[in-house]
N, C-alpha and C positions, 0 to 999 in steps of 0.2 A: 538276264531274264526280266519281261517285264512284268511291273504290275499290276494286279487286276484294274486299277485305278486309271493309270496309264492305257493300261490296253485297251481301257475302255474310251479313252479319249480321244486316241490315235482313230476305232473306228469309228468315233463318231465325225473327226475331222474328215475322214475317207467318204462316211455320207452325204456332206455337206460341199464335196472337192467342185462340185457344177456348178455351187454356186458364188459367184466372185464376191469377194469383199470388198463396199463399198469404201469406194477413197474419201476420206472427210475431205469435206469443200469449206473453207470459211466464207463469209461474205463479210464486206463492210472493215471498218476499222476494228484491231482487234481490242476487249476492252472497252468497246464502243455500246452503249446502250444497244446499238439498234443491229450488233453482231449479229448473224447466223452460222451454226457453224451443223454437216451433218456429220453423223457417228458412224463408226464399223459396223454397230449393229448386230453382229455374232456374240455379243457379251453384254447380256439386261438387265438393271438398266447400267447405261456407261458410266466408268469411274468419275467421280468429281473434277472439275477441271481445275489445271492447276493460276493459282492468281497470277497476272501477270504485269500487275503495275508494281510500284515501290513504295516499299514502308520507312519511313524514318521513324524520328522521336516523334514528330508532330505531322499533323494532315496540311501546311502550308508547303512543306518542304516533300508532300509524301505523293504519290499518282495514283489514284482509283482505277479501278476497272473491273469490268462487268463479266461474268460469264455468260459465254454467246449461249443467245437461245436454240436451241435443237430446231432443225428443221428437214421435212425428208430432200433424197437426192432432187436435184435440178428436173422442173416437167413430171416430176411423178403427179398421179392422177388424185381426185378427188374419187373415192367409193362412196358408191350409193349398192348396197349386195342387199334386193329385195329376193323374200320368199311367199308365197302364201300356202295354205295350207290344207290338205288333203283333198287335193283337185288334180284329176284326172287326166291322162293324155291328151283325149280325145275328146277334152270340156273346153279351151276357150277358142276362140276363133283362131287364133295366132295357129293353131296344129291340127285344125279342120274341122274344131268344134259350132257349134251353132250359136253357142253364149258369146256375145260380144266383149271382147276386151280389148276396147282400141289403145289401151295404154303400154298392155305388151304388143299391138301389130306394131305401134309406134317404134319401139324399142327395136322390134327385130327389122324394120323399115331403113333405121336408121343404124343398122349393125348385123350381126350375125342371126340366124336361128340354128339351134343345136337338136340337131334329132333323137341323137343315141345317149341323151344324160341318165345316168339313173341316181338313185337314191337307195336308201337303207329298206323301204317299206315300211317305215313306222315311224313318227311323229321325233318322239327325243333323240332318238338314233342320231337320225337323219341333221340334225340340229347341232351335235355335237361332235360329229365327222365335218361338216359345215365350220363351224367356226375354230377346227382345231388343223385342219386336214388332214388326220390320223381317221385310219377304219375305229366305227363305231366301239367295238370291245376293249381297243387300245388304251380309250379312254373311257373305259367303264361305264357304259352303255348298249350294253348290249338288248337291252329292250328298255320301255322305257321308264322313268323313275318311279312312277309307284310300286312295277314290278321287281324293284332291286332287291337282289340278295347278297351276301357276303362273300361274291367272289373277286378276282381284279376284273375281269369283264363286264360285272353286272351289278358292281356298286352304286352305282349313278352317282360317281363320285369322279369328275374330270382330273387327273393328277396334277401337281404344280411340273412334273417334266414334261406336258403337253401342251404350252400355252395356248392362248387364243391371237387369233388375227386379231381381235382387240388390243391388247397388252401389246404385239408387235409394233403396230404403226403407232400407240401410244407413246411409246419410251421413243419412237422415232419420228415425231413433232406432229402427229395427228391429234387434233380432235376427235374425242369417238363418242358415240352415241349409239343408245338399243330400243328401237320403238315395238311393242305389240310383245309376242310371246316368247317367254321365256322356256321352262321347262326341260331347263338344266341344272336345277337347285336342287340337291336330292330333298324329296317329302319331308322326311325328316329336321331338318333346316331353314324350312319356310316359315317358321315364327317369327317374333320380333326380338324373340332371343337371341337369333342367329345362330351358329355363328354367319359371318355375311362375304364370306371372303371367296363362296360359289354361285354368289347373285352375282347378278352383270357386271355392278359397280363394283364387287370385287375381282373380277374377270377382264378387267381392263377396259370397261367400257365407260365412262366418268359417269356419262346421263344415262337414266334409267326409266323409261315410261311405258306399264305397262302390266301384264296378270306373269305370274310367277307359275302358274299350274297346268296342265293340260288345253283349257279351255277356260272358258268364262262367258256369262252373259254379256251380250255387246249393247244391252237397254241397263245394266244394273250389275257392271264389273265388279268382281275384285282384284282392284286396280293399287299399284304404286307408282310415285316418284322416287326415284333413287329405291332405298328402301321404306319409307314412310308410307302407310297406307292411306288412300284419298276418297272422298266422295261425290266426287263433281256431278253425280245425275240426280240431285239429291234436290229436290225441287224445279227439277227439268227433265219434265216426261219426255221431251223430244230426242235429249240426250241419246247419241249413241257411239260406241268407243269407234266404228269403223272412221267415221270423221273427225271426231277427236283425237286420235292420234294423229293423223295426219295434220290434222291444227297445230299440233305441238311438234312432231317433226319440222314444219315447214318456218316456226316462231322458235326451232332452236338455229336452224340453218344462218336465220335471218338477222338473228342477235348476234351470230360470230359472224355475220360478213358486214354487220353493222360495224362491229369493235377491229376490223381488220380484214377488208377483204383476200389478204393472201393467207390465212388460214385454210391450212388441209382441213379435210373430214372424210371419216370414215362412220356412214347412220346404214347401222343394220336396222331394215324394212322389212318387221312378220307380221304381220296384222295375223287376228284369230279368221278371218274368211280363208277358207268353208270350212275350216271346222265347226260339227255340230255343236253349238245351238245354231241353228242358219235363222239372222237373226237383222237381214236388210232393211230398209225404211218401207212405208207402206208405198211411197210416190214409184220406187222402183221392184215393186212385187205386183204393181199397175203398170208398168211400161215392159216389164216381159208378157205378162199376161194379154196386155194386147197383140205380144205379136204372135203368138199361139205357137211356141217353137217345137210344144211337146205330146199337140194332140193326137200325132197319131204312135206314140207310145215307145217302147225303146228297144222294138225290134228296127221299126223302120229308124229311128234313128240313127240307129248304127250302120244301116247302107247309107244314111245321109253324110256320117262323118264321114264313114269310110271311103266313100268320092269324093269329098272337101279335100280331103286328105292327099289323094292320089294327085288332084287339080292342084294344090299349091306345093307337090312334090316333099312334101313331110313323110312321107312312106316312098321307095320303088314302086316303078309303075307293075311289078312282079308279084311285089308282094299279096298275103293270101289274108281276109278278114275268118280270123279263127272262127271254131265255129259256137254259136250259143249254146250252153247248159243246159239241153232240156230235162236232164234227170235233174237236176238241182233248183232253178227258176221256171215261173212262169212266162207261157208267151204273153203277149199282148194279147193276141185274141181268143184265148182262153177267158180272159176275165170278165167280169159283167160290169153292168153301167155304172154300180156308187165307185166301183175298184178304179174305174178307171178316173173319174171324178177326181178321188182323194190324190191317186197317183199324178196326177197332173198338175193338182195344187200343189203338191211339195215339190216336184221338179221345177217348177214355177217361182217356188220361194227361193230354190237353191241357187236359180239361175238368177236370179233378183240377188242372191246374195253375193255371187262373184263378180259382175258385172257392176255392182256398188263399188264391190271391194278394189277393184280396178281402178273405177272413174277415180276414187279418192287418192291411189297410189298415183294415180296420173297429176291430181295438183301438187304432190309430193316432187314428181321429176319437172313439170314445171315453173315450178320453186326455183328450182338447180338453174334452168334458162332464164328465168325474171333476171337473176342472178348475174347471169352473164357467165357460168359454169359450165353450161352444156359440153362444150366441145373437149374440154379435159375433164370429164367427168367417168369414170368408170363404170357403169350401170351392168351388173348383176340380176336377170330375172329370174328368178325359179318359177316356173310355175306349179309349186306344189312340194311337199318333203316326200310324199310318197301317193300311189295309185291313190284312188276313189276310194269314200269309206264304205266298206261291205257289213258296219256296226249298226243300223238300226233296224233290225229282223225283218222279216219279208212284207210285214204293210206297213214299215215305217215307224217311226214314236215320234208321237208330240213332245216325250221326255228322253232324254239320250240316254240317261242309266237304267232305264227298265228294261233292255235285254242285259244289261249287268246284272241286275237283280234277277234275273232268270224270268220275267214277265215281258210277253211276245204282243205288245197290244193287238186288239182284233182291228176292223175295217170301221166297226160302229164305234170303238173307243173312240179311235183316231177322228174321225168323223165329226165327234163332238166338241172337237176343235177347228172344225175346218175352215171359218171365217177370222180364226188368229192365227191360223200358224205363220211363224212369222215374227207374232209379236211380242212384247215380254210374258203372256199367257203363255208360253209356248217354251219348249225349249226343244228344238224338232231335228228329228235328222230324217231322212229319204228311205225306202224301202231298198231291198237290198239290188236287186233289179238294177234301177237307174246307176249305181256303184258301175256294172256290169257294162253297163253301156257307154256309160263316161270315159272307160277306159280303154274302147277301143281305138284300134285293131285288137288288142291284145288280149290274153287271158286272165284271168284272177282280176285282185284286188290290193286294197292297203291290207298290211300285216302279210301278203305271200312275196317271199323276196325270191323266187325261186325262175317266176314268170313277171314279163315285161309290164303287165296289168299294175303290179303290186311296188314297179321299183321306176319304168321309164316314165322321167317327169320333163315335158317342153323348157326351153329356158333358151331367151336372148340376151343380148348380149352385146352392149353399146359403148365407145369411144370414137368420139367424128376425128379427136388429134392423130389418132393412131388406125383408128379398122377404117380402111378405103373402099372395102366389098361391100357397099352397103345394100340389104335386100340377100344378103348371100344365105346359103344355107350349108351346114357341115354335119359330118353325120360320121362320124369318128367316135367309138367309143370312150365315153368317161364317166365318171364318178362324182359324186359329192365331196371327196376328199380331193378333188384337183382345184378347187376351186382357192384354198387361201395360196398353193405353190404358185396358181396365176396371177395372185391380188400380189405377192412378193414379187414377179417377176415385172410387174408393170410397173412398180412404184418403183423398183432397182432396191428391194431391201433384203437384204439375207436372212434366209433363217435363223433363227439364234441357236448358238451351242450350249447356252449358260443363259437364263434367266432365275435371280435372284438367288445365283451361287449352287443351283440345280443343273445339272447334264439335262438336256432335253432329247427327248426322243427324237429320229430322222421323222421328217416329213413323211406320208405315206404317201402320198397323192402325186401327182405331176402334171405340170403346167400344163396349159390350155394357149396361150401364146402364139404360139406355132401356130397354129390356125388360122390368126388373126387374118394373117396373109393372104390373099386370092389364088397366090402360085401353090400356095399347101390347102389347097380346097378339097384333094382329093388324096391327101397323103396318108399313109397310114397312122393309126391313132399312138399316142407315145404313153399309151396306156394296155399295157398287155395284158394284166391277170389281174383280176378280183372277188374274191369270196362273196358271197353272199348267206347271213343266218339271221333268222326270227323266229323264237319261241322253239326251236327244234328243226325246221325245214330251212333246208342246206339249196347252197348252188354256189357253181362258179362258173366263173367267164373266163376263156384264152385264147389269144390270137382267133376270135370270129368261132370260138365253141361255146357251148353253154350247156351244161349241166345244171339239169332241175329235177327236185323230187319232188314229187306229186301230194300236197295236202293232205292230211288224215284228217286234218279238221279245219270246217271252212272257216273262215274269218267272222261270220257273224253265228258260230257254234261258240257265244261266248264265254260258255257254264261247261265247256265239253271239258270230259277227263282227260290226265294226263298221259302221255304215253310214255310206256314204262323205257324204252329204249331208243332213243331217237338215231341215233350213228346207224341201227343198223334195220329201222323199224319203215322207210320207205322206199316205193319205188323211185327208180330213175330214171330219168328220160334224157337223152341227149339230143341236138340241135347246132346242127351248121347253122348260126344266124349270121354269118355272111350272105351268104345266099337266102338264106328262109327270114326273113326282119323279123315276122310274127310268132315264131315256134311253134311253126303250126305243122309239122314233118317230124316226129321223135325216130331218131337214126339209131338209137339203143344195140335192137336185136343185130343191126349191118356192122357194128363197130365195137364187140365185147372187147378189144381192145383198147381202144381208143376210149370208151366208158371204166373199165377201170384205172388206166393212167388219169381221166380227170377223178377219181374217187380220190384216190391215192395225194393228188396234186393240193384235192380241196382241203381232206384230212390236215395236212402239212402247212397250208396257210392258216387251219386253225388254228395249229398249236404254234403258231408264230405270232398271231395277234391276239390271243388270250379269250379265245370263243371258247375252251373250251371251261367247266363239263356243259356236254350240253342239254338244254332241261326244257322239254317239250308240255311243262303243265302252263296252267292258266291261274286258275282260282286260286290254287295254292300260293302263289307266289304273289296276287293282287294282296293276302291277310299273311304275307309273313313277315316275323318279327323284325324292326330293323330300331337301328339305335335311336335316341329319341331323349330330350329331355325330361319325360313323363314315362319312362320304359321301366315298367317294375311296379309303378305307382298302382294304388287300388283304391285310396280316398285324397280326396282335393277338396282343399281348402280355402274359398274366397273370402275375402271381407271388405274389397272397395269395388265397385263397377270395373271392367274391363271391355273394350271391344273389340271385333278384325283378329279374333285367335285364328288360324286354321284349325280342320279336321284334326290332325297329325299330334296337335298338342292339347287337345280337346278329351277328355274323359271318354272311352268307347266304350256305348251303351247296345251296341249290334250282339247280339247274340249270347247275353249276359243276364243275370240276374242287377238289380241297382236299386240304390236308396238316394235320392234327394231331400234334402234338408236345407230349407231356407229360414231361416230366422230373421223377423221385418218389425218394423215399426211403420203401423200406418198413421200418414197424416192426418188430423179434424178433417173434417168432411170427408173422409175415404180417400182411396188410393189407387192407381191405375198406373201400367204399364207393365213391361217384360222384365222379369226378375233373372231367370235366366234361357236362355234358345241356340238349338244349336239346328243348320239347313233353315230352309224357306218355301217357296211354294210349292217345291217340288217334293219335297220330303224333308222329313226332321220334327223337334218337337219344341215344347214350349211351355215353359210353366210362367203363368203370368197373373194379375190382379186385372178386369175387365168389368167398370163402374163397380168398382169392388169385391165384385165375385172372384173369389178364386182358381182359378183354371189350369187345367194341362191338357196338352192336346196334342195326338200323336200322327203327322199328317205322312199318310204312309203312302211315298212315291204320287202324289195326287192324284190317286186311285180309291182311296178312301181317310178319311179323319175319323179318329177315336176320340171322346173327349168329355173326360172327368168335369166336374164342375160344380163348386158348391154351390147351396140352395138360397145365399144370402150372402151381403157384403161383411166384410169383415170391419168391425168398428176401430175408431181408431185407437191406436197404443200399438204394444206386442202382442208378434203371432206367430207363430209356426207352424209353417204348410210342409210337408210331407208327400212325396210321392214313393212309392212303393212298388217295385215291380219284380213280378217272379217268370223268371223262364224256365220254360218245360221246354229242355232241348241239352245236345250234348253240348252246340257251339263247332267254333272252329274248330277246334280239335278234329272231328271226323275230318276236317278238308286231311290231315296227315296220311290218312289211309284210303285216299280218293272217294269221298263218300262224303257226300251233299245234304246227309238225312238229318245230320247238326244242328243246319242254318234255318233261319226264315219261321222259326216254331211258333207256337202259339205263347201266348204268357199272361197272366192277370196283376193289373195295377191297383193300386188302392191310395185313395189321396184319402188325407189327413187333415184336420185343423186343429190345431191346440191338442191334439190325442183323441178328435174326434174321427170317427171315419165317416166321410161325406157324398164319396164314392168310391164303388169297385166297378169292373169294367174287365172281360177276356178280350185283348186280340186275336183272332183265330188265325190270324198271319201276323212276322213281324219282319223289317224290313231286313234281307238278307247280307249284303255284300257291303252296297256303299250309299251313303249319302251325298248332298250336291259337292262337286268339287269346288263350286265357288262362292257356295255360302260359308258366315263363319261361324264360331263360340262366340256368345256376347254375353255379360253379364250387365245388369243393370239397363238394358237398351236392345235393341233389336238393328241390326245393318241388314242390308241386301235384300231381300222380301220375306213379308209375313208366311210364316208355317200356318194363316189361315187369314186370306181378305178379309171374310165377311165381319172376324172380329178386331182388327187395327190396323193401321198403315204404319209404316216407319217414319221417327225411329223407336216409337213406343217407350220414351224412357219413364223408368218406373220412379213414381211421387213421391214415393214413400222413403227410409231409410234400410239397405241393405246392411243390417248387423253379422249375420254370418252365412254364406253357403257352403254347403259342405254335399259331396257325391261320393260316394262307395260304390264300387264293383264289385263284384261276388262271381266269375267266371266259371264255370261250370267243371268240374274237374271228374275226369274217367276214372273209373274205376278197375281191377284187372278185368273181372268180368268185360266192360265193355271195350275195352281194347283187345280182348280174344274174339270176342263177337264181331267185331269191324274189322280186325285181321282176315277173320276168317273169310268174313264176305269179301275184302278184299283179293281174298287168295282165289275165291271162289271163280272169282268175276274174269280175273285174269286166265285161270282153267278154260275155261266159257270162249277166251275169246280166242 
């Protein structure tokens, strides 16, 4: 009988039976400084090698030698695996979009275009299916990190049995590098505390340049090297990260071909473009804007892609242009003349934003040719991790997290931005419209993995040593998860069965290879069946079927309730997309067979890849509790400046009662600067010294500022300022029992001097959900932008001496009464529905 330990080994050798074990090759003298030797590779990393010179008494009588240096097999490729970011089908030119991006026609010019790729539908998913080639939930991701719970799908915790395509070609003589975004580090672990061993650098990627979070401003990042946080825009207005990284990709490239040009590499390529903030230079928000791509709105758009489309054969000449939402969006010629004004200028920005983000990735690949690389170089394009964002409610926001906050700006908000957006004024995403149209032919959006809108993302696909079809196009279905079994098959490097004395999960994905070939142009795809789940809405794909349920809540309903049952709570539609490309035909009511066999199918892939339970809320799960160095805490104690905290380890002042206490010593002549701040222009607060005056200032979603302030400076010595704040609210708690009435309440502050009160002040609103994702905690000093222009710029460090801060929480706690009362409405609602 064998042992479970055993048995488990034997299947895992069984998973792995395809792939041959590579034969070490030595090169050179063995022993010899300039050895090369490659490894098996199935076991990471390889045992020590054993010496192979002689030892005597003494070093005259004794032989040295060197352990060969690791190098991958013979001709394996140089990877360049670029992605960008929540961009559309049917946005760059390369798939019949209008946005130019000559750097992916280039790509696919010079190699493959892939029709049928898709992705996860959501940002981190999609990222971590990517560089692990395991389906998203396998590796704990099942949506993305801030929404992480305690499950194995949804921890946003990658496991050590799933390594990454980093770590691989690592241990197997690659250089690796990770430029732009990360958003694999669960929330909780983005401090300087670490631990650091689910940052890149600990991920197997050596260099690291680039924001750790969802998004970030690209005028005024929060930006690392490795793990160290940096400030390079920091007296350089012009400063922006979409060139900056690419400066430093192209000056890491350039140093190791300096020190060696036969140095592999392997530089994963995410820039933050288009992810909201769309955030291009003004030169190129003036060069779309003259060509006028968008004036006549995003109806007609969409028959514009939709023939680009058809003309460069990226669709069947059969295929059908779904049809537009009119119970859900606006036509074009519904609107009136400011709507369609503003609507213009943001597709204008966005289009200025990818088309940046392009040129720049383009001096990146011609880097690789200055080089003399090109031809064995492996080029990976994504265009996108998943559909078009449907996240910034129907006129748009100058700020991304005001439909998180459940604030819909109007047409005049937005308006009052309309000559920055764009710039670091701004932090702007597109009306939800344009999402819609970006992604045709298809239906939906980002976050619906159900329909092609929300998952099929363009991607070329370049090696001149190897693809001879060049200009070809293939249209095979695959995944996001096929992509590291292709980067292994090209290099010749096996999966590993064992990294760092872990059994490693089987690959999930499968090669893309095949393809490569002109003769399998039209072979069928060696990718048969894939699940598909986000937030609760289900689907799967087999052999040219697709199974999709139909959204209960649209993607930009981003406050919308939970639904209590997701497994059995929507409809479903079925779809031959062999024949139909767009799903635009639901075969359902003709095939109640063939729809429940794919139920039945999908169910069964669930609980294979660890989707399950499945949890269809929102909100609840943006403010649930997850582990945390600061978890349990309710007073924090400072006594020396600190800067670059994240949110995550920062004291949470959202929907809480709190006391600050600063104790200072001002310098002769008075004292000025930020004492402590947490967010920037967009939202967040600030208690600071300003030509002496005392201040706190509460700038809520740059919607309005609240702001205490005493009537005189404070002279120099000791002082104790005080803020005081009380909320009239339950708090998060109501999110427990689907109910919103908690957040966002009203509260009254009271600032203090020496035990004096110098102001009180009611919010009648306070800020509900979240603050910026990429501003930080600072004590003693201010980073990233002031929580109010008109009184300082950065970095506002304070004159004076910070003796003690100290912040209390006071969280609101229910009582039975109102947990019967919220139950009850609870129960009620559900009745009702």
């Amino acid at each position: 009988m064998k042992t479970p330990a055993l048995a488990f080994t034997i299947l895992t050798w069984s998973v792995f039976a395809f792939v041959p074990a590579t034969a070490q090759q030595t090169t050179g003298v063995p022993g010899s400084p300039d050895a090369t030797t490659t490894i098996d590779g199935r076991y990471l990393p390889p045992p020590p090698q054993p010496f192979k010179g002689d030892i005597n008494l003494n070093a005259a009588q004794s032989k040295p030698a060197w352990p060969t240096r690791v190098v991958p097999p013979k001709g394996a490729p140089n990877i360049l695996l670029i992605m960008t970011d929540d961009v559309g089908f049917g946005a760059p030119s390369t798939f019949g979009g209008v946005i130019p991006t000559p750097t992916l026609d280039r790509i696919a010019a010079n190699g493959l275009r892939y029709t049928n790729f898709h992705t996860t539908s959501l940002c981190s998913p999609t990222r971590a299916a990517l560089i692990t080639g395991r389906n998203h939930h396998s590796v704990g991701f099942g949506v993305i990190s801030e929404m992480a719970t305690g499950f194995p799908g949804y921890n946003s915790v990658i496991p050590k049995d799933a390594t990454t395509i980093g770590q691989i070609l690592l241990e197997n003589g690659y250089r690796t590098s990770w430029f732009g975004k990360d958003h694999n580090t669960p929330t909780y672990q983005t401090s300087q505390a670490g631990p650091f061993d689910q940052w890149p650098t600990g991920m197997g990627f050596e260099y690291f340049y680039g924001f750790v979070g969802g998004d970030t401003s690209q005028w005024t990042p929060m930006l690392f090297r490795n793990t160290t946080q940096i400030y390079p825009y920091i007296g350089h207005p012009e400063y922006n990260l979409i060139t900056a990284m690419a400066d430093d990709a192209i000056g890491w490239m350039n140093k190791l071909n300096s020190i060696d040009p036969s140095l592999p590499f392997l530089l994963y390529y995410v820039p933050g473009g288009t992810h909201a903030p769309h955030h291009p230079t003004p030169e190129w928000i003036q060069k779309i804007s003259d060509m006028h791509l968008f004036d006549k709105g995003w109806n007609a758009l969409r028959d514009q892609i939709f023939a680009n489309q058809r003309r460069l054969g990226v669709i069947p000449q059969d295929a059908k242009l779904t049809a537009w939402p009119d119970r859900l969006l606006k036509t074009w010629d519904s609107l009136n003349d400011e709507e369609k004004k503003l609507f213009i200028r943001q597709a204008n920005v966005y289009a200025a934003f990818l088309a940046y983000t392009d040129h720049e990735i383009g001096r990146v690949v011609q880097a690789v040719e200055d080089m003399g690389k090109l031809d064995n170089t492996l080029i990976i394009y994504i265009s996108g991790d998943n559909g078009a964002s449907a996240e910034g409610s129907m006129n748009g926001a100058f700020f991304e997290l005001l439909p998180y906050n459940g604030v819909d700006p109007s047409v005049a908000e937005n308006m009052r931005f309309y000559d920055a957006w764009g710039s670091s004024e701004t932090y702007p995403h597109f009306a939800v419209p344009w999402a819609w149209a970006f992604d045709t032919p298809y239906k939906w959006t980002k976050q619906i993995p159900s329909f092609f809108g929300g998952t099929r993302n363009g991607m070329a696909i370049s090696w001149p040593a190897r693809i001879k079809d060049k200009g070809g196009t293939r249209g095979q279905f695959h995944h996001v998860i096929d992509v590291v079994p292709t980067i292994l098959e090209a290099t010749g490097i096996p999966a590993p069965v064992q990294v760092d004395g872990i059994a490693q999960k089987p690959i999930e994905g499968v090669s893309m290879v095949y393809s490569f070939d002109k003769a399998n142009a039209d072979a069928p795809s060696s990718h048969h069946i894939q699940y598909f789940e986000m937030a609760g809405v289900q689907g799967l794909y087999n052999d040219g079927w697709m199974l999709s349920s139909v959204p209960l809540r649209a993607p930009w309903a981003l406050l919308g309730k939970a639904i209590e049952n997701p497994a059995t709570a929507y409809k479903m539609e079925l779809y031959d997309v062999q024949h139909d490309w767009t799903q635009y035909t639901d075969l359902a009511a003709d095939n109640p067979t063939r729809l429940q066999e794919m139920k039945d199918l999908m169910f069964g892939e669930f609980a294979k890849y660890q989707v399950l339970p499945l949890d269809a809320s929102a909100v609840t799960r943006l403010v649930a509790a997850r582990p945390s160095v600061t978890a349990g805490r309710k007073v924090f104690t400072y006594s020396t400046p600190v800067i670059g905290l994240p949110g995550s380890v920062a004291p949470q002042l959202l929907n809480t009662s709190y006391t600050i206490t600063a104790d200072i010593d001002v310098p002769p002549g008075g004292g000025d600067g930020s004492i402590v701040a947490e967010g920037g222009r967009f939202g967040g607060y600030g208690l600071y010294l300003l030509k002496g005056r005392p201040v706190f200032t509460w700038n809520l979603l740059a919607l309005k500022r609240v702001r205490w302030e005493g009537p005189q400076a404070l002279s120099s010595g000791k002082h104790t300022i005080v803020f005081d704040f009380k909320y009239d609210g339950l708090g998060f708690a109501t999110l427990a029992f689907n109910n919103m009435s908690g957040i966002g309440r009203p509260g009254t502050g009271t600032l203090t001097v020496d035990g004096k009160i110098v102001s009180t002040q009611t919010m009648e609103r306070t800020v509900p959900l979240s603050l910026p994702v990429d501003e930080t905690f600072d004590i003693g000093s201010k980073t990233g932008t002031p929580v109010d222009d008109h009184d300082y710029q950065v970095p506002f460090t304070f004159t004076g001496k910070l003796n003690k801060l100290t912040i209390s929480v006071e969280p609101p706690k229910l009582t039975p009464e109102d947990e019967k009362k919220l139950s009850d409405a609870h129960r009620a609602a559900q009745d009702a529905n």
